[in-house]
C-alpha positions in Angstrom: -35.1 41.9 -56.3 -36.5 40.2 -53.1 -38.4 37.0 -53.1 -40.5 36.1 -50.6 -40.6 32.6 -49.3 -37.1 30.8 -48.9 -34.9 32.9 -49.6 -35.1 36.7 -49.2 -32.3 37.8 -52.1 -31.1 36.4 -55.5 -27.6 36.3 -54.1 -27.9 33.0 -52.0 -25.8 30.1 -53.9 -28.4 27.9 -56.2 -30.3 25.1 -53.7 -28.9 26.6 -50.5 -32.3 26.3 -48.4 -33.1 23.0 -49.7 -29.4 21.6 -48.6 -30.3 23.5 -45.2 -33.8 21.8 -44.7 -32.8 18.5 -45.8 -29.6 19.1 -43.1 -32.6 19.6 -40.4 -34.8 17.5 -41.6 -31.6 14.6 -40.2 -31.9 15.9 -36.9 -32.7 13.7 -34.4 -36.4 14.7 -32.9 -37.5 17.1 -35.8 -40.5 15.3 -37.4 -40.4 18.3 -40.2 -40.3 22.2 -41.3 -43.1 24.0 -40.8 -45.3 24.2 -43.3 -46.0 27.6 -45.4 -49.1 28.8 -45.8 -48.9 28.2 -49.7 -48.1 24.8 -48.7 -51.4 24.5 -46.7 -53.4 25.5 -49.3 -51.9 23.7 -52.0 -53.3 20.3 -54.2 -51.5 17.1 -53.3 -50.8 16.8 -57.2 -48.5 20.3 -57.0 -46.4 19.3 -54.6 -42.8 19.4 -54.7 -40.9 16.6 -56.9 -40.1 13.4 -54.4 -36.9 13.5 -52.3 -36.8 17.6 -52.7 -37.9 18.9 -48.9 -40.1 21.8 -48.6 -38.0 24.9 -47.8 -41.0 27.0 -46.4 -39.3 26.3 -42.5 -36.0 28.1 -43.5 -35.2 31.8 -44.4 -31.9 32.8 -45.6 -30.6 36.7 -45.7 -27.1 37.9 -46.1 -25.5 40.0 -43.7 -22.9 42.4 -44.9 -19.6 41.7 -45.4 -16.4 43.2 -46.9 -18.0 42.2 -50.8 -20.6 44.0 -53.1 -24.1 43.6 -51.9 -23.2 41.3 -49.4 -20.8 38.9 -51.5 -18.1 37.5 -48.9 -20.7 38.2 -45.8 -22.3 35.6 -43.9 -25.6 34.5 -43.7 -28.3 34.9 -41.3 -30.5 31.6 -41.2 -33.9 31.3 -39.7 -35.6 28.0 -39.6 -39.2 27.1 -37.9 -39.4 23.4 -37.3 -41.9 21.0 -35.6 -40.2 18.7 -33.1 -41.8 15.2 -31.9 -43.2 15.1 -29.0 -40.7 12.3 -26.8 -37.9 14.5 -27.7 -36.4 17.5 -25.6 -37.1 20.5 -27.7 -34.3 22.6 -26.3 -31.9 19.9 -27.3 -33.6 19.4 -31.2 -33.2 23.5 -31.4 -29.8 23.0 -30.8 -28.8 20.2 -32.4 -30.9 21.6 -35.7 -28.7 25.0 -35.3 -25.4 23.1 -35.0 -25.9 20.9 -38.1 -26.8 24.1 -40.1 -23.9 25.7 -39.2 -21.5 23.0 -39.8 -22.9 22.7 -43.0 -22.5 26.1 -44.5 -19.1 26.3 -42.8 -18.3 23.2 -45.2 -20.0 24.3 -48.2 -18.9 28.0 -48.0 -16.0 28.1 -46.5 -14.0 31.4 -46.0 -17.0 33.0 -44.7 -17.8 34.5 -41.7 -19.8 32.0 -39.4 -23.6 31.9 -40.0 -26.0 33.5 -37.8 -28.6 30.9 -36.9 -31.8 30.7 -35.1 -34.3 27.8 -34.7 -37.7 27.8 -33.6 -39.2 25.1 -32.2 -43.4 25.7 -33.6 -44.9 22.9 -32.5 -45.2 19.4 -31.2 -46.5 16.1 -32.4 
């Protein structure tokens, strides 16, 4: 079953993109994720719970690995984020992708290391 949106499979652990966006959203120089569409279009009275981040800047899909569908694989991450404007985008982009990685190398540990990439969308 695919879902579109955060994550693209079922087999992701439970809350794995929200630890990652709330991981980015700590970076020095990222103002916040970049907002999905749904997002955009939505009523300020269905949004999100307080304190849970908006997941629509990160994609997570497994990359094969020695497990069943992926199970013992690593993860490829993919997270769009909007940087402020006195900060040095090439250094928020890496920062952003060396706090992701540190963090799934803590929380899944025995894995192989995660594939990510960061895209800097936009200013402000």
């Amino acid at each position: 079953m695919t879902a579109h949106g955060t994550q693209t499979t079922h087999t992701a652990p439970a809350g794995l993109a929200e630890e990652v966006a709330r991981v980015v959203s700590a970076v020095p120089g990222v103002a916040f994720l970049k907002p999905g569409l749904a997002a955009r279009l939505r009523s300020p009275w269905s949004c999100p719970a307080p304190g849970r981040p908006s997941t629509a800047g990160v994609r997570l899909t497994p990359f094969p690995g020695p497990g069943p569908e992926g199970e013992g694989g690593g993860w490829q991450v993919d997270v769009q984020v909007v940087a402020l404007r006195r900060a040095r985008t090439v250094e928020v982009a890496r920062a952003a992708r060396a706090a992701v990685q540190g963090h799934l190398a803590e929380v899944l540990p025995g894995r192989p290391p995660a594939r990510v990439t960061v895209t800097v969308t936009g200013l402000v």
